[in-house]
C-alpha positions, -999 to 999 in steps of 0.1 A, spaced: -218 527 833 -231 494 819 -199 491 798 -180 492 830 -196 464 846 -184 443 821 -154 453 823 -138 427 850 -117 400 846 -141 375 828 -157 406 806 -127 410 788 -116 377 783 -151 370 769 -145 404 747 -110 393 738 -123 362 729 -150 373 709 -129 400 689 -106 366 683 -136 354 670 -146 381 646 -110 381 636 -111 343 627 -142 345 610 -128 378 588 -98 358 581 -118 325 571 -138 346 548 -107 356 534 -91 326 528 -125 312 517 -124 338 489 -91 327 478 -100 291 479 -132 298 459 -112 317 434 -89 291 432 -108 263 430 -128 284 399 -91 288 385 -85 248 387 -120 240 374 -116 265 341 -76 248 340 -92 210 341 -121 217 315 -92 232 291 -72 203 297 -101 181 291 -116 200 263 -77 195 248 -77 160 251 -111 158 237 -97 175 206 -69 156 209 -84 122 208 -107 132 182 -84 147 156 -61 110 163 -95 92 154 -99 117 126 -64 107 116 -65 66 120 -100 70 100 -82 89 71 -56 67 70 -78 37 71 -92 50 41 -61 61 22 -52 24 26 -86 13 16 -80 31 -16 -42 24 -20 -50 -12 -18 -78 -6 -43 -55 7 -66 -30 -16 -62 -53 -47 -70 -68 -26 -102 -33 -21 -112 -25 -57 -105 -54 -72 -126 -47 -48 -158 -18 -62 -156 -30 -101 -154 -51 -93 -180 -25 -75 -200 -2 -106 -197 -28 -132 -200 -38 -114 -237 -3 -114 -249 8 -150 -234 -24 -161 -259 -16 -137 -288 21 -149 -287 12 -188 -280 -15 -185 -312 11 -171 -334 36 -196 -328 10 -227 -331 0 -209 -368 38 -206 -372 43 -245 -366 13 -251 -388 23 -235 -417 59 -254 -416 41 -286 -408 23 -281 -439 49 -266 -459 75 -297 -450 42 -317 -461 41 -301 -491 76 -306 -499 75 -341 -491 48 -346 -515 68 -330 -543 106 -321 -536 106 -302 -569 77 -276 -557 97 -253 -540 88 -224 -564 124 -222 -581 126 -230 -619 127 -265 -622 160 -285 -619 176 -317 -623 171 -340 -597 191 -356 -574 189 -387 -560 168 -393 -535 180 -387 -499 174 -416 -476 139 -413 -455 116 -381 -457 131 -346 -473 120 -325 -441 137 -351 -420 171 -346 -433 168 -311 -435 156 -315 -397 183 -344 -388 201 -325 -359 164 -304 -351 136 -314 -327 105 -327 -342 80 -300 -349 56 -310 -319 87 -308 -298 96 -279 -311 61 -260 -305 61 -276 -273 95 -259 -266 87 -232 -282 58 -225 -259 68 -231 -228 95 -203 -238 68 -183 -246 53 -188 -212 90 -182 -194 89 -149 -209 57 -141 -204 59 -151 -166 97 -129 -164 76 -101 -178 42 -103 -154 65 -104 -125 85 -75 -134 54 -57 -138 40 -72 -109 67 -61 -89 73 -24 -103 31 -18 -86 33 -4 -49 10 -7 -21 -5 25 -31 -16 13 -67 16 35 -86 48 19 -104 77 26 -87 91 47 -108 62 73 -110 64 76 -73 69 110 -55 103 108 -38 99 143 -27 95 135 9 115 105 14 147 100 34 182 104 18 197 67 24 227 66 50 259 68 40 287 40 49 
């Protein structure tokens, strides 16, 4: 009979109410749930993405450092193969300018010779013609440079080639310390056609 009492007008709004309540607070624990299961789905979805970029950004620092290095190297190589090759040049610029000065010296010294005695040429003697005007080597030189001239000319020739020669090599060594030709192509573009 208690239950009835309660029973009026402002007992059952205050039950109706109250099982509105319950109802809200079931469905709020519901949704709650969701939520929290949701949110722990977002969370583990952000830490993978981080964890990714992480990764990421440390496999591009990995690959800047190796390339850093690679360069380092190639450039390494390249100056090693660029000073054999100054050295290379500068050995044969000298061999080639030292022959040519014992070259000069051995004509200076044989047109010497012959001036001293135009008979001493190592054939069975002769006779003798006159004299030609001025100094034997002289007219056998007439339409010649002078020997210092001619050394002079002579070496700077020397030099030209040498200088064709450096550049050529100089030119044939890549940034990565290889000639040209001894490059792997394997990977490389085909050119465009026209």
């Amino acid at each position: 009979m208690t239950i009835l009492r309660f029973l009026n007008a402002q007992g059952v709004a205050g039950f109706a109410v109250s099982l509105c309540l319950a109802l809200l607070l079931v469905l709020q624990k519901g949704e709650t749930r969701h939520w929290k299961t949701q949110s722990g789905k977002f969370e583990k979805l952000y830490g993978g993405e981080q964890s990714a970029f992480a990764v990421t950004v440390a496999n591009y620092r990995a690959a800047a450092d190796a390339a850093r290095a690679a360069d380092l190297e190639a450039a390494r190589r390249a100056a090693d193969a660029q000073l054999a090759i100054n050295q290379r040049s500068e050995n044969a610029l000298e061999s080639r300018i030292a022959d040519a000065r014992a070259r000069a010296e051995r004509m200076r010294v044989e047109a010497a010779a012959a001036a001293a005695d135009p008979r001493r040429s190592g054939a069975p003697p002769m006779p003798g013609l006159s004299a030609a005007p001025g100094n034997p080597a002289q007219s056998a030189r007439e339409d010649r440079l002078p020997l210092a001239d001619a050394l002079t000319a002579t070496e700077q020739a020397i030099q030209l080639d040498e200088l064709i020669k450096w550049v050529r090599q100089q030119h044939a060594v890549g940034v990565d310390g290889i000639a040209a030709g001894k490059r792997d192509n394997s990977n490389r573009r085909p050119a465009a056609r026209d």
